[in-house]
N, C-alpha and C positions, 0 to 999 in steps of 0.2 A: 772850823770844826774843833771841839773842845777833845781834851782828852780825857777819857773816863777809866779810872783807874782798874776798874771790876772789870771791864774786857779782855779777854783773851787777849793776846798778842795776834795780831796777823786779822782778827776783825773789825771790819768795817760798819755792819751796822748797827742801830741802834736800838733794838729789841732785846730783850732781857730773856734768857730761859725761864720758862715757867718755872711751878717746885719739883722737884727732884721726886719721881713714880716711886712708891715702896718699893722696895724687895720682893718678890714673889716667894715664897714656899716653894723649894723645889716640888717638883710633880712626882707622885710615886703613881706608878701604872696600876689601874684597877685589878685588884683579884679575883682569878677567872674563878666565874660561879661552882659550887660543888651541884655534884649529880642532883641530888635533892634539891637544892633552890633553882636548879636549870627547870626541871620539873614541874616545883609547885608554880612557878612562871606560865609555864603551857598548859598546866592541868586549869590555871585562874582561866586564863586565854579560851579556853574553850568551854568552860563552864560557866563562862559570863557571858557568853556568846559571841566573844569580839574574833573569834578563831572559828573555821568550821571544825568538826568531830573530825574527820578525815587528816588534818595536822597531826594527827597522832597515832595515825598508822607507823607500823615501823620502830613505832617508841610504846605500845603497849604490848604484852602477853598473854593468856587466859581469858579470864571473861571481862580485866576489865577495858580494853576496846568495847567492848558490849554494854557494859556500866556506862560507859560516856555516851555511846550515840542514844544510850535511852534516855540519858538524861539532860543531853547537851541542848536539847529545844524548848526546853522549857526553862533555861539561863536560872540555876538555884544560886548563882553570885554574882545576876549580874539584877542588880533594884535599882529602878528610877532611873535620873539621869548622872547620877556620879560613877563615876569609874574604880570598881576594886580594885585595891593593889595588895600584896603581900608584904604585912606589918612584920612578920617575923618568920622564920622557918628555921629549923635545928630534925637533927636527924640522928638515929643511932645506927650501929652496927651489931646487930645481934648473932651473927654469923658472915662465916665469909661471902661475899658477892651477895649479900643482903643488907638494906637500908630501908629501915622503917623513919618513917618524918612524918612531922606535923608543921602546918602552919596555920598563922593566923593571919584572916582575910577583913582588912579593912575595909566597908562602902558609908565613907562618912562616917557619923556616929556609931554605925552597928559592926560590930566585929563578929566575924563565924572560925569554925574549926574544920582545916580541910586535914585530914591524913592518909597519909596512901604507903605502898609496900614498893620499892622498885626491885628486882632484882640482875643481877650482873650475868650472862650469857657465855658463851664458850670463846665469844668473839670480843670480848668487854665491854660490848657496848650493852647500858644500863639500860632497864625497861620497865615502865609500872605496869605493877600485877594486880594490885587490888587500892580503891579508891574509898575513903570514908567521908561524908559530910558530917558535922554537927551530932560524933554518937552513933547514925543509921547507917549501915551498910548499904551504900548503893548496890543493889543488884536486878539484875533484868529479870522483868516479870513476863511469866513462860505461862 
């Protein structure tokens, strides 16, 4: 057995460590979603069809639980076989326990505009009140 000088002291075989694994970036823990992008998440989800309307009991107000189940069957975001996702969402505070947001909804090439109204409850849990596609006021027709 010859002696190899790049060995460790106390090793015996003769395999070589590979190269030496980068560095990792330490991990910084994801930032939990704001009320509004929790939102336009569920509002995509069920307007694309991939949710039933009933997911959002609990989480709407007024009429618009009303606005969704009219409109949840007919999937106004959910085209073809690509799956929408939310390219962006930003939201203001025009009053206290109120947040008005938009986002924009990617399927593929074609981008829409969903906006909606949430507002904040006695208990704090947030709740959408009124839902916009593309401009038109979703509203159920009476």
């Amino acid at each position: 057995m010859s002696t190899d000088k790049t060995r460790p002291a106390g090793r015996r075989d003769r395999s070589r460590p590979g190269a030496v694994p980068p560095l990792r970036a330490p991990h910084r823990p994801r930032q939990p979603l704001r009320p509004h992008q929790w939102f336009a998440e569920r509002l995509l989800a069920v307007l694309s069809g991939q949710r039933p309307v009933h997911w959002m009991l609990g989480h709407t107000i007024g009429e618009a639980y009303d606005q969704l189940a009219e409109l949840a069957p007919s999937t106004p975001l959910g085209t073809g076989h690509r799956r929408p996702v939310v390219r962006a969402c930003h939201g203001t505070r025009p009053a206290t326990g109120v947040v008005e947001a938009f986002a924009s909804i990617a399927t593929g090439e074609r981008v829409r505009a969903m906006a909606f109204r949430l507002e904040q409850g006695p208990d704090l849990r947030w709740r959408c009140a009124a839902v916009d596609l593309g401009g038109e006021r979703l509203t159920a027709r009476r």
